[in-house]
N, C-alpha and C positions, 0 to 999 in steps of 0.2 A: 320389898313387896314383889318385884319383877322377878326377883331371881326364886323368893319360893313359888310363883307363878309356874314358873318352869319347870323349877324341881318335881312339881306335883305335875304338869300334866308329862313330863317324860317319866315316871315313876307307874302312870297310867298305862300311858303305849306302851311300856315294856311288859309291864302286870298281863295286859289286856291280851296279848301274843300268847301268853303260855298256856301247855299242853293242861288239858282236863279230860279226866277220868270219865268218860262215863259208862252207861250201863243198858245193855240192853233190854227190852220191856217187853212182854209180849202185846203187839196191838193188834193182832188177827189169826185168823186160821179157821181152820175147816175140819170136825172131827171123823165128819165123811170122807174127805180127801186125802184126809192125814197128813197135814199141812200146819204147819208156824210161822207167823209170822213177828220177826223180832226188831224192836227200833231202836233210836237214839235221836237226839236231835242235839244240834250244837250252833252256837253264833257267828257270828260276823265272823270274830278276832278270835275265837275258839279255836285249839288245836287239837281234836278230839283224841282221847286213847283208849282203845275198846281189846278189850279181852273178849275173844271169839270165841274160847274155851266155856266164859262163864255163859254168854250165849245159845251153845250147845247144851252145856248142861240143864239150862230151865227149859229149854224147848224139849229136851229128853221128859223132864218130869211134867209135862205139859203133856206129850204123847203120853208118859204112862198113866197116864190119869186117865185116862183114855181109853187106855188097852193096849194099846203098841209096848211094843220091846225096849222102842229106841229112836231114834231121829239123825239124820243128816244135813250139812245145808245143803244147799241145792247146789251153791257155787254163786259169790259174786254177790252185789249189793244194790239195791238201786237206791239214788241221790235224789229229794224232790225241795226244790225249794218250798217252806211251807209259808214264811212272811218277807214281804217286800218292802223296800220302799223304795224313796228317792235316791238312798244311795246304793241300792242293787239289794241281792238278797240280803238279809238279816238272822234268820233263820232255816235252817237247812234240816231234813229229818233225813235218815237212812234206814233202809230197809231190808231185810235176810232174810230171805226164804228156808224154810227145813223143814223138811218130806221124813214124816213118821215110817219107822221100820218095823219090820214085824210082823206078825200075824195079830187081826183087829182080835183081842178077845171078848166075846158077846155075854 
């Protein structure tokens, strides 16, 4: 009984460590501004892996929806922890700025 006791909770911590996919979202922006903003959110023991390309490209068709041409990030990400607890953060969201390019078309 001890030793699958063990088995499973080191089969855990190992599991719990590994890298996930995820994907960014659009959770803001400004069509005045011409501005996207794109998230993710990951766990404790998440090793997040984000393709910044796929990123780009939904904040592009977010601008063109819009009228913009195209979009850029801005550069750089900001980290907020979003859930707490007693053992420190739990959850973590990040956030990417990218500035629509282009002339607005009206």
């Amino acid at each position: 009984m001890r030793k699958t006791l063990l088995v499973l909770l080191a089969s855990t911590l190992i599991l719990s460590g590994c890298a996930t996919k995820k994907q960014l979202v659009p959770t803001g922006g400004s069509k005045a501004d011409g501005t996207v903003r794109m998230s993710y959110s990951y766990g404790m023991f998440e090793q997040p892996v984000v393709d910044p390309q796929q990123g780009l490209a939904d904040a592009k068709t977010r601008c063109s929806a819009w009228g913009y041409s195209g979009a850029e990030a801005f550069g750089g990400s900001t980290s907020v922890c979003s859930q707490m607890s007693s053992s420190g953060c739990t959850m973590t969201t990040v956030t990417t700025e990218y500035q629509c390019t282009g002339d607005l078309k009206k």
